[in-house]
Backbone bond lengths (Angstrom), bond angles and torsions (degrees), N, CA, C in turn:
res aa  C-N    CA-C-N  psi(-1)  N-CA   C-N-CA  omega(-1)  CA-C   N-CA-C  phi
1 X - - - 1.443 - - 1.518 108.30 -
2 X 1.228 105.89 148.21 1.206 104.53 -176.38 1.502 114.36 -133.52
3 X 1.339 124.89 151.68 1.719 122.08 -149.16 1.701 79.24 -124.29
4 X 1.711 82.70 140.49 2.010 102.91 155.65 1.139 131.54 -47.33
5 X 0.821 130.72 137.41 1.865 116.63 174.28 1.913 107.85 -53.12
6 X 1.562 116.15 -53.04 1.353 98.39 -178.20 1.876 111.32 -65.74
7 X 0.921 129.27 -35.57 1.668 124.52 161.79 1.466 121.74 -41.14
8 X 1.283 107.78 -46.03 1.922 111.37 -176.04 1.690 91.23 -82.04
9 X 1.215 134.23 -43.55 1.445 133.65 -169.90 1.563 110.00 -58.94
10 X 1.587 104.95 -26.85 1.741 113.68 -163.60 1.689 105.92 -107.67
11 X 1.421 104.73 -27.16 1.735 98.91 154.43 1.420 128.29 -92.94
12 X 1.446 121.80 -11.63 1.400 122.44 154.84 1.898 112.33 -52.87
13 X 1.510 102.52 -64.70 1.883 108.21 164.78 1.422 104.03 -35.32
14 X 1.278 127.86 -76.86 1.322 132.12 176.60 1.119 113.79 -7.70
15 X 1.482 112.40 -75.01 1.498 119.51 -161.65 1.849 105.02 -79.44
16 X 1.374 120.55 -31.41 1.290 113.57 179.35 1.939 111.46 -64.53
17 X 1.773 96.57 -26.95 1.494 90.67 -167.76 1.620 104.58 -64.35
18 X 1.809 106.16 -35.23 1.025 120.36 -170.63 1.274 118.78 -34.64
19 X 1.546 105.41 -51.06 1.455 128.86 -160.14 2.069 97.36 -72.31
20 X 0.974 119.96 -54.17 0.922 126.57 168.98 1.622 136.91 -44.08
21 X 1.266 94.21 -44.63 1.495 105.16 176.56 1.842 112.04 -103.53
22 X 1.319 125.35 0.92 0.936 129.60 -171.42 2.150 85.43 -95.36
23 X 1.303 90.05 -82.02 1.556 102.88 -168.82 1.791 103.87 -51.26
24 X 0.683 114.97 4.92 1.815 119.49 171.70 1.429 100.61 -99.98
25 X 0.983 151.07 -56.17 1.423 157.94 -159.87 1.826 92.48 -87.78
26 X 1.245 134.17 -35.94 1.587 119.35 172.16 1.490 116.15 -82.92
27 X 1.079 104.51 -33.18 1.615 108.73 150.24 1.494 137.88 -43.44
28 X 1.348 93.63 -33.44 1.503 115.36 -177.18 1.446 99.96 -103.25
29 X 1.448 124.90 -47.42 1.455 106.82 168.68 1.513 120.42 -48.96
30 X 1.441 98.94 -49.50 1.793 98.39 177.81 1.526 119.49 -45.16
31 X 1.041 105.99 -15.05 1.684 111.45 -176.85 1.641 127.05 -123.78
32 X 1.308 101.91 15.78 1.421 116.19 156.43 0.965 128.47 -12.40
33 X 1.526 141.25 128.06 1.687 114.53 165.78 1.115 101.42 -140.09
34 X 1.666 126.79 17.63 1.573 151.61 -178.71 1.497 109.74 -64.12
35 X 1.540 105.94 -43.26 1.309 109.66 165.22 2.316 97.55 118.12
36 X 1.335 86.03 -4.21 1.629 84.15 -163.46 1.311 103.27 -81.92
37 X 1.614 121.42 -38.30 1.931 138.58 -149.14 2.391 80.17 -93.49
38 X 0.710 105.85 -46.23 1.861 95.93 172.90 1.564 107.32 -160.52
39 X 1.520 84.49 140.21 2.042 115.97 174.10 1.272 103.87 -36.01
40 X 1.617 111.95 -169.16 1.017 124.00 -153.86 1.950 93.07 -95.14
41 X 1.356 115.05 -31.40 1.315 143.10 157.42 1.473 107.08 -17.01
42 X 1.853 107.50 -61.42 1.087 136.30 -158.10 1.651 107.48 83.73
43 X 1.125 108.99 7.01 1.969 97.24 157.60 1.408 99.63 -79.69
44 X 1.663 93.38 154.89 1.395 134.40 158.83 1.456 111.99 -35.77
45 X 1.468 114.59 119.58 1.513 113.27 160.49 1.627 137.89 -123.74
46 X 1.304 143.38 115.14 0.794 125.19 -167.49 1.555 148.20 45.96
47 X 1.452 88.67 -102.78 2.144 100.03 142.80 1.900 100.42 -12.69
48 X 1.324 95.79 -59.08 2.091 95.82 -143.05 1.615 90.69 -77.96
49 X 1.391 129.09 -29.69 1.590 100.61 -174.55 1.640 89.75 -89.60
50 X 1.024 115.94 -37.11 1.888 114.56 176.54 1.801 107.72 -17.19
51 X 1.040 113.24 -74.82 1.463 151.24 170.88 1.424 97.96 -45.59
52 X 1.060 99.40 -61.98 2.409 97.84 -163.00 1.886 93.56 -64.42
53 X 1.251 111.95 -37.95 1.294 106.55 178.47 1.224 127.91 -58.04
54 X 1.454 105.25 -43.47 1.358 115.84 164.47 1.365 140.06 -81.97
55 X 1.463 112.24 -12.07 1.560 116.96 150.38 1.584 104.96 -67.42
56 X 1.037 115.18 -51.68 1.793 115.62 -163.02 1.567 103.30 -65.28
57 X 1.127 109.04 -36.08 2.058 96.01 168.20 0.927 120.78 -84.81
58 X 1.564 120.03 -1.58 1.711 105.41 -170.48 1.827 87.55 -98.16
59 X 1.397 111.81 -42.24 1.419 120.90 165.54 1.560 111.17 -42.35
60 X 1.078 144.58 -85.64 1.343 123.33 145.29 1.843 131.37 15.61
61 X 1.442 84.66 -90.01 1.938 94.59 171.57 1.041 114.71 -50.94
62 X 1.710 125.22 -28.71 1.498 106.18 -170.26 1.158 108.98 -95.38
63 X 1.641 122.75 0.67 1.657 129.13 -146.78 1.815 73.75 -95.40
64 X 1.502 109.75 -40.47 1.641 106.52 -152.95 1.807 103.29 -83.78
65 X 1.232 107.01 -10.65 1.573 111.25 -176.69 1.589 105.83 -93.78
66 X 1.284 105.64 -38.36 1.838 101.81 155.28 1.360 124.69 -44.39
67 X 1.181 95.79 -50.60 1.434 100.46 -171.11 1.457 113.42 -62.45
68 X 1.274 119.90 -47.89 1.056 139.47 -167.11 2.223 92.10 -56.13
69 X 1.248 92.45 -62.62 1.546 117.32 -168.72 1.874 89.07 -56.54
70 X 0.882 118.42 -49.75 2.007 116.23 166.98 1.674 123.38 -41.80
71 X 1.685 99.05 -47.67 1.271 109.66 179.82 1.205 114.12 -53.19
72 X 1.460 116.68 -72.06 1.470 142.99 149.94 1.817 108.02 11.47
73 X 1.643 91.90 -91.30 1.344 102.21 171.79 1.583 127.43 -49.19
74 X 1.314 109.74 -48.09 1.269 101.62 160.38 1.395 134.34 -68.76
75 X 1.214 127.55 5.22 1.370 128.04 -176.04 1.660 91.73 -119.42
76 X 1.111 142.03 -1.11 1.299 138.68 160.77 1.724 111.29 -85.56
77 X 1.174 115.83 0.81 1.525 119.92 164.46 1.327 113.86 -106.83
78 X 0.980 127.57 -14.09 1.542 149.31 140.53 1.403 120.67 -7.63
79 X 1.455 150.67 85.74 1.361 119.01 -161.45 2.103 92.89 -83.47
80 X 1.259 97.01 159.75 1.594 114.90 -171.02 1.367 83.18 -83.82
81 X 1.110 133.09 140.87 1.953 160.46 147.17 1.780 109.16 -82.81
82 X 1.442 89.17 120.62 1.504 76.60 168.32 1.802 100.98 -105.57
83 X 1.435 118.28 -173.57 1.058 127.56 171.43 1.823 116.56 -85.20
84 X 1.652 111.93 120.35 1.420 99.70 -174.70 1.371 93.01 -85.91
85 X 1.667 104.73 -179.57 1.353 113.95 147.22 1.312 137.92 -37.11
86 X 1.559 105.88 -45.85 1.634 102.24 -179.09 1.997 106.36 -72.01
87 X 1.292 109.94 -14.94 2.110 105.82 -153.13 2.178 67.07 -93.57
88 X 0.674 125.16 -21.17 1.771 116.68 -166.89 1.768 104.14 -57.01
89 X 1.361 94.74 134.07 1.773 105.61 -172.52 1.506 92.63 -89.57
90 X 1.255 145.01 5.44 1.690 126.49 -148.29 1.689 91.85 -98.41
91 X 1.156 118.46 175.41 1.400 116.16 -170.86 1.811 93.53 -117.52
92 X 1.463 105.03 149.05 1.258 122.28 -179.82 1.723 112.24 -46.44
């Protein structure tokens, strides 16, 4: 299968925004001082793996939709091959 240039261009974004907005927000969870991401202890509560779980899969999904959106683009610089006569399997 082969992807559009605006499709591979908009899941490459995808996955870079991913990266960006995923690892910014666990960063920022890690540094909580709201009281919700860890107790008074300073362990982890709820909220904080709630959250880490859900940065780390969306981080994930977007790492794999980049990629995907990379392929794309790179296979649109690709020149297309056709089959000559000589690469032809058919018999004389």
């Amino acid at each position: 299968m082969k992807l559009s240039r605006p499709v591979s261009w908009f899941l490459l974004a995808f996955g870079v925004w991913s990266w960006f907005i995923w690892i910014t927000f666990a960063k920022n969870l890690w540094k909580d001082g709201s009281g919700l991401a860890f107790d008074d202890a300073g362990d982890p509560t709820a909220y904080f793996w709630v959250h880490l779980a859900l940065a780390v899969t969306s981080f994930l999904l977007g790492t794999a939709i980049g990629v995907l959106g990379f392929r794309g683009v790179r296979a649109l610089h690709r020149p297309t091959t056709e089959p000559t006569a000589e690469t032809s399997t058919t018999a004389p």
